[in-house]
C-alpha positions as CSV (number, residue, x, y, z in Angstrom):
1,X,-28.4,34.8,-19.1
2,X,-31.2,34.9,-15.8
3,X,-29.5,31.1,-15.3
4,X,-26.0,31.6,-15.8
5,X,-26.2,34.3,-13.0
6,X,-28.1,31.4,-11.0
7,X,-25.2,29.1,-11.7
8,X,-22.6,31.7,-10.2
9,X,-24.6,32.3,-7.2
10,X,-25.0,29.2,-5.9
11,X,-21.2,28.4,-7.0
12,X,-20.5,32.2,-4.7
13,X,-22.3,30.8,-2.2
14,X,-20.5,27.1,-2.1
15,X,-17.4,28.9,-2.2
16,X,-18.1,31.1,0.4
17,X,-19.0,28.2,2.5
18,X,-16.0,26.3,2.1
19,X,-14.0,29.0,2.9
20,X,-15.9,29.2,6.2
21,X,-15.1,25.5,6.5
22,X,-11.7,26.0,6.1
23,X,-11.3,28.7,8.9
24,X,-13.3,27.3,11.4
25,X,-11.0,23.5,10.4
26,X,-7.9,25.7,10.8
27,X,-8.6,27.2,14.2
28,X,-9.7,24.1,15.6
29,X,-6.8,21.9,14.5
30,X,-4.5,24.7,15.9
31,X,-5.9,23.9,19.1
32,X,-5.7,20.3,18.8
33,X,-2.4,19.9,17.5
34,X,-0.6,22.4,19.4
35,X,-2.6,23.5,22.0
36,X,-1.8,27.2,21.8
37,X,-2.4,30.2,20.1
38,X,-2.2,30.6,15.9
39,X,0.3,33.9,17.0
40,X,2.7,31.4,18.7
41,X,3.2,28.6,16.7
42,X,6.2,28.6,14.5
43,X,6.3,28.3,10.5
44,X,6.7,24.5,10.9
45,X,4.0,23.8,12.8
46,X,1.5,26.2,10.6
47,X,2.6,24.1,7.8
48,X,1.7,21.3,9.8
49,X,-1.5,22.8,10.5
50,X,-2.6,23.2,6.6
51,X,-1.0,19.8,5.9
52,X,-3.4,18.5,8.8
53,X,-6.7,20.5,7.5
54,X,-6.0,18.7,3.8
55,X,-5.6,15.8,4.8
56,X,-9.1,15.8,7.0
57,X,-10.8,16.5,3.3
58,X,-8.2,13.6,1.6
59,X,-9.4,11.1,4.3
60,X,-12.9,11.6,3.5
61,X,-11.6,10.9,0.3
62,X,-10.0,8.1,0.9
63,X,-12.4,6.2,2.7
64,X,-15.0,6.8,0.0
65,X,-12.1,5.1,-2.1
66,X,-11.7,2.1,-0.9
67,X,-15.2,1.6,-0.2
68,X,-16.0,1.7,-3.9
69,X,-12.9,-0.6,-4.7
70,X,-13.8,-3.1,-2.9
71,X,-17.9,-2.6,-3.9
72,X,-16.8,-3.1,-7.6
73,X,-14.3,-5.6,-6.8
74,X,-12.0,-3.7,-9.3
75,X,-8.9,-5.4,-10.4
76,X,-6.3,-3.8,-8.5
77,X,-2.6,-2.6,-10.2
78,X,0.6,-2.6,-7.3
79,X,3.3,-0.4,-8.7
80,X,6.9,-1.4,-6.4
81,X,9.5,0.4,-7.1
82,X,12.7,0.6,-4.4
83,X,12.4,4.8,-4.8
84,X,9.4,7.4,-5.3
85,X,10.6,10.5,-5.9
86,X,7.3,12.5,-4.9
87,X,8.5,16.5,-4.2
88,X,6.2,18.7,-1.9
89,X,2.8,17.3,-1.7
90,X,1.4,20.3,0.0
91,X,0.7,22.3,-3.3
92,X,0.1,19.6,-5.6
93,X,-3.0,18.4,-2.9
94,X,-4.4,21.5,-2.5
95,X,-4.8,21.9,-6.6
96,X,-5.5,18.1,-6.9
97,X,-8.8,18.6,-4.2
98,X,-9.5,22.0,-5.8
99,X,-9.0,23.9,-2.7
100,X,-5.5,26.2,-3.2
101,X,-7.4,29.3,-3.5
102,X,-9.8,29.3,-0.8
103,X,-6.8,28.2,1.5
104,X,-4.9,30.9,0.1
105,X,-7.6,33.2,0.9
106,X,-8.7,32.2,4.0
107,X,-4.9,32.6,5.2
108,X,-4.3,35.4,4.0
109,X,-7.6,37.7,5.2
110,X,-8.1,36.1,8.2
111,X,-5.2,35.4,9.4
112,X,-2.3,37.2,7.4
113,X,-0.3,34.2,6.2
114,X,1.1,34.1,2.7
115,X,0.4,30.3,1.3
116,X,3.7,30.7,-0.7
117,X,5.6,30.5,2.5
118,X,3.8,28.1,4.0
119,X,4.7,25.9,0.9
120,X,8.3,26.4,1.5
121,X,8.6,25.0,4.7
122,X,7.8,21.8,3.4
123,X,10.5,19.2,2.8
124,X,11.4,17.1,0.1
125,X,10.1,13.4,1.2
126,X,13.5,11.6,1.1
127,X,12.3,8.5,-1.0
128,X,14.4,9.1,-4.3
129,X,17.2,10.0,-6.1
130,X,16.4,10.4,-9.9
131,X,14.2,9.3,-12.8
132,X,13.6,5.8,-12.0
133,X,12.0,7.4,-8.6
134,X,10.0,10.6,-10.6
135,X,8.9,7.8,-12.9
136,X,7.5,6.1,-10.2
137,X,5.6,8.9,-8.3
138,X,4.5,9.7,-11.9
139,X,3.0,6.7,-12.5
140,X,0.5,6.7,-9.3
141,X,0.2,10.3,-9.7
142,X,-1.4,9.4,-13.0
143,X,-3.6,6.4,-12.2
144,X,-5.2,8.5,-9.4
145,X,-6.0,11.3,-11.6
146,X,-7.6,8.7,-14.1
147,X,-9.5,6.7,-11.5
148,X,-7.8,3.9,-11.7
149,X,-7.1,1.3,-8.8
150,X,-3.2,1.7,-8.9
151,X,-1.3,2.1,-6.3
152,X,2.2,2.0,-4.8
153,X,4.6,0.2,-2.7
154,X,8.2,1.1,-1.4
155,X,10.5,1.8,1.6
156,X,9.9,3.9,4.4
157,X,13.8,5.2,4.6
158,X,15.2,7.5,7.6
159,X,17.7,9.0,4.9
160,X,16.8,8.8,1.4
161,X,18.3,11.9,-0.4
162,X,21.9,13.4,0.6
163,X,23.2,17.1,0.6
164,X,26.4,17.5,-1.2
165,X,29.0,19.1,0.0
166,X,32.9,20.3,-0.2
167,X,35.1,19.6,2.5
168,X,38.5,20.0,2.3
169,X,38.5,20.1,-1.8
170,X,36.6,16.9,-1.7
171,X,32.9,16.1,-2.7
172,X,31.1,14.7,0.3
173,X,27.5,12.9,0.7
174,X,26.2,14.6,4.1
175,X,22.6,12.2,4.8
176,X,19.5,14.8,5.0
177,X,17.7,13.9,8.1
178,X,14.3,14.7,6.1
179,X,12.2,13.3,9.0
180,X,13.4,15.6,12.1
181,X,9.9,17.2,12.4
182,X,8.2,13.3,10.7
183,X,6.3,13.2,7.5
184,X,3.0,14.8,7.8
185,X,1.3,13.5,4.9
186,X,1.7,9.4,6.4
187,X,-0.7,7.3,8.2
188,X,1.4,4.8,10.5
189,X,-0.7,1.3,10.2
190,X,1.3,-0.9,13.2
191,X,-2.2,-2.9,13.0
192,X,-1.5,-4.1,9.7
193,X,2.3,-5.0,10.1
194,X,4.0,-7.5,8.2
195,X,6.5,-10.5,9.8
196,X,9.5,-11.2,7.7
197,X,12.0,-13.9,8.1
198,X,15.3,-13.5,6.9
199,X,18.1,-16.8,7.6
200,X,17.5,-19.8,9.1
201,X,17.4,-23.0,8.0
202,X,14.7,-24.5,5.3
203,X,14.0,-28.1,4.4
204,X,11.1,-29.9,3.0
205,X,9.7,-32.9,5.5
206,X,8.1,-36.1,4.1
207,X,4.6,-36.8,5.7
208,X,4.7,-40.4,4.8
209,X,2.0,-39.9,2.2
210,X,3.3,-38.7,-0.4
211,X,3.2,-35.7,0.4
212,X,6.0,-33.0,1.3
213,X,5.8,-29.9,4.0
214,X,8.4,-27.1,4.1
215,X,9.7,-26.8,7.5
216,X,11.7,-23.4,8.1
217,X,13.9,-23.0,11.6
218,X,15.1,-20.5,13.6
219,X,14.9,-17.7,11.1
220,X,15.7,-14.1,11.9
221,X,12.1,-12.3,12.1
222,X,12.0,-8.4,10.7
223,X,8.4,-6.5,11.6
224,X,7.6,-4.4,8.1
225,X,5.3,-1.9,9.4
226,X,3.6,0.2,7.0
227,X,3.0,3.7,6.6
228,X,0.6,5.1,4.0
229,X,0.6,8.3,1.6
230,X,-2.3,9.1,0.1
231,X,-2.4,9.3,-3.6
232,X,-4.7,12.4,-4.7
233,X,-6.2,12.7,-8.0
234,X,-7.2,15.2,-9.9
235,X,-10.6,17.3,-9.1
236,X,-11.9,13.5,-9.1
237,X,-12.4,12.7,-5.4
238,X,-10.2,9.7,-6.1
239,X,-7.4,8.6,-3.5
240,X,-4.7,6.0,-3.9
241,X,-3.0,4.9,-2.1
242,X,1.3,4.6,-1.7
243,X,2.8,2.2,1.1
244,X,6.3,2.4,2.9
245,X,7.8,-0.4,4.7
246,X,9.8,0.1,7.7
247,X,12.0,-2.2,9.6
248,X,11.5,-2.3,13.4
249,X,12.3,-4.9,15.9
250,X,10.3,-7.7,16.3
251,X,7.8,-7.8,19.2
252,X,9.4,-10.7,21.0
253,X,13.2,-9.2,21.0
254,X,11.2,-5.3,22.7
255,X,11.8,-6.9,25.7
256,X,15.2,-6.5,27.6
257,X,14.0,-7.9,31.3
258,X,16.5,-9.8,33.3
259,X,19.4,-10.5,30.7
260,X,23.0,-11.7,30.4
261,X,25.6,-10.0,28.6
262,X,25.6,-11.8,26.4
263,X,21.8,-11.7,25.3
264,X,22.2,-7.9,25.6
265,X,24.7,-8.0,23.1
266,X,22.7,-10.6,20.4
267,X,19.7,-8.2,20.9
268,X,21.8,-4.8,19.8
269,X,23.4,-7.2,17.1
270,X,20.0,-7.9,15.7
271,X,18.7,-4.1,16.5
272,X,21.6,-2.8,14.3
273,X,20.5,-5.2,11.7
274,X,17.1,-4.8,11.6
275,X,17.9,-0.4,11.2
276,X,20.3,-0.8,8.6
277,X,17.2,-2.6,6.0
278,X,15.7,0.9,5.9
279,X,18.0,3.0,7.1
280,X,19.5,4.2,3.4
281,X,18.6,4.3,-0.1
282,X,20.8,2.1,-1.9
283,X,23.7,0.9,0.8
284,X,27.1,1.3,-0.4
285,X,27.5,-1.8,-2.1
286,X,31.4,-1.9,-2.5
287,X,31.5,-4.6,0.0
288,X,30.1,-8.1,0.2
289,X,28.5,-7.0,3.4
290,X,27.2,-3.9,1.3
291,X,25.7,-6.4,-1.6
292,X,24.2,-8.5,1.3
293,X,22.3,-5.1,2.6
294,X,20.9,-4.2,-1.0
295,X,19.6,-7.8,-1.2
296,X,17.7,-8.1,2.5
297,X,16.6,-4.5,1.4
298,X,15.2,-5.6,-1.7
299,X,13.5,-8.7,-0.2
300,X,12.3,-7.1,2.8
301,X,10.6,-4.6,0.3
302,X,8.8,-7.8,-1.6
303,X,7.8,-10.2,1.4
304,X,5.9,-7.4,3.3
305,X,4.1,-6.1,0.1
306,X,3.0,-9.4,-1.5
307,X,2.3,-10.7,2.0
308,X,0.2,-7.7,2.8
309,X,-1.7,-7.8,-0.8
310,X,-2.2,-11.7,-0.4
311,X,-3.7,-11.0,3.2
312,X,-5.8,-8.1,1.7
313,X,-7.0,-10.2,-1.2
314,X,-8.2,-13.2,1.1
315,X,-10.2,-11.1,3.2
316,X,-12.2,-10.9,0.2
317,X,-13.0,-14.7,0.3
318,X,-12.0,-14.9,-3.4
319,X,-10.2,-17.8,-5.1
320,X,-6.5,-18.5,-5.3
321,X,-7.0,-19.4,-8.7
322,X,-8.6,-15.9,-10.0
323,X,-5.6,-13.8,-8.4
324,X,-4.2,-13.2,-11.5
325,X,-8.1,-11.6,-12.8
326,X,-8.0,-9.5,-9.8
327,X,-4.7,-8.9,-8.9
328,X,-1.6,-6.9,-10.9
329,X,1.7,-6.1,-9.9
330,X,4.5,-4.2,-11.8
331,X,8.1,-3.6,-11.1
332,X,9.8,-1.0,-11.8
333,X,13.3,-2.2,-12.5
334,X,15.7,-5.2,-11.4
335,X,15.4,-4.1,-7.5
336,X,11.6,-5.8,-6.9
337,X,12.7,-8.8,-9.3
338,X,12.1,-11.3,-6.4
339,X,8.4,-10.7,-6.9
340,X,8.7,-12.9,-9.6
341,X,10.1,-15.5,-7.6
């Protein structure tokens, strides 16, 4: 009994010190985020705020991760799948790091914020439509929460989900602009960005020794850049980790300097292009030009995540030949099919 009691006071007094963790992280990132007062933010940006002080305790997280990955060399599993449907994170973090009800009270005495209504100022991440995209988001959620090295791999698109609405009679598919206020659970990486060539012309070029080099010309170049979403398991300290690609223009095409018409024009051509890859889930594809989209979109989703997983797994100095022994990757579906190719 005498040690049982000594069990809950040192767990009293834990407690007690997160929660003073948690208010003193709160004020400060107030400050640093918004540079004013708590009373005159708005119910955005104090979800922004909570978002901000979970992720400071995910990061830690996360580091500690990827650090013991890459100790163990564990073999890792890439889940890609065109859709994730995630929901609110917000919640689900809080629980996963065992830290909703000292949030909750540390709001809510200190500060007289109900945690409920923070929660529903959150958006829906517009990644997904349906099951194949729960299915998905289940998948990681699960391999986080059982310490396993999976992780995920997807698009980064401006409109994901639509609103539906009746006009005139008519169903119509209004596109929900779920990133007016950005995403605040992702970690832009524009360090680690990915070139992929679309076009062009290919041909293999005889050396004169027997052997063969494949020359590739004038190709249309796409910059994937990826944006990360940590993955957080359950009362585990484990983080995973989910990546979006996102089309932007290509470093050498930023510049508009002295230009002709004509070159003005060939640039907004290939600025439209390079938008539309990750622009929508699933591009009408009614039209050839529609088809066409779905396929780019579909590659562009492949080249910049086996590129980036070939890059990370040579940095390791291991063998070609044991990829396969370190190295998984799953599709989900007939969208990330080129993998196999």
């Amino acid at each position: 009994m005498a040690k049982e009691k000594k069990v809950n006071k040192v767990k009293d007094k834990a407690y007690e010190k997160l929660k003073a963790e948690l208010k003193t992280r709160f004020i400060s990132t107030v400050h640093i985020m918004w540079g004013r007062e708590l009373h005159e933010l708005t119910k955005n940006e104090i979800y922004q705020t909570v978002a901000s002080v979970a992720k400071q305790y995910i990061s830690d997280n996360w580091i500690k991760t990827n650090r013991t990955y890459d100790e163990r060399q564990e073999k890792q599993v890439y889940y890609f799948s065109i859709e994730f449907l995630l929901g609110r994170l917000l919640k689900s973090n809080l629980i996963n790091l065992g830290i909703e009800e000292a949030v909750q009270e540390v709001l809510q005495d200190d500060f007289k914020l109900e945690l409920s209504d923070i929660y529903e100022e959150e958006p829906d991440a517009g990644l997904g439509n349906g099951g194949l995209g729960r299915l998905a988001a289940c998948f990681i959620d699960s391999m986080a929460a059982h310490r396993l090295a999976g992780h995920g791999c997807s698009l980064h698109y401006q409109f994901g989900l639509f609103e539906q609405k009746i006009i005139d009679g008519q169903q119509a598919e209004i596109p929900d602009n779920w990133l007016k206020n950005g995403f605040a659970w992702e970690y832009r990486k524009a360090d680690k960005a990915i070139d992929v060539k679309f076009f062009g012309n290919a041909y293999m070029k005889d050396l004169g020794n027997g052997e063969l080099e494949l020359v590739y010309e004038n190709p249309t170049t796409v910059m994937a850049v990826p944006y990360d979403v940590p993955v957080v398991g359950y009362h585990n300290n484990t983080v995973n980790n989910l990546r979006l690609w996102n089309a932007e223009v290509n470093r050498d095409f930023s510049d508009y300097g002295f230009i002709t018409h004509e070159q003005l024009q060939q640039k907004e051509e290939y600025r439209r292009f390079v938008e539309n890859i990750t622009r929508y889930l699933y591009p009408d594809d009614s039209s050839y030009e529609g088809r066409q989209r779905r396929l780019i979109q579909e590659y562009f989703l492949v080249s910049a995540g086996v590129q980036s997983i070939v890059r990370h797994y040579k940095k390791t100095g291991s063998a070609l030949s044991n990829f396969p022994q370190k190295i998984a990757l799953h599709i989900n579906d007939t969208h990330p099919a080129l993998i196999v190719a």
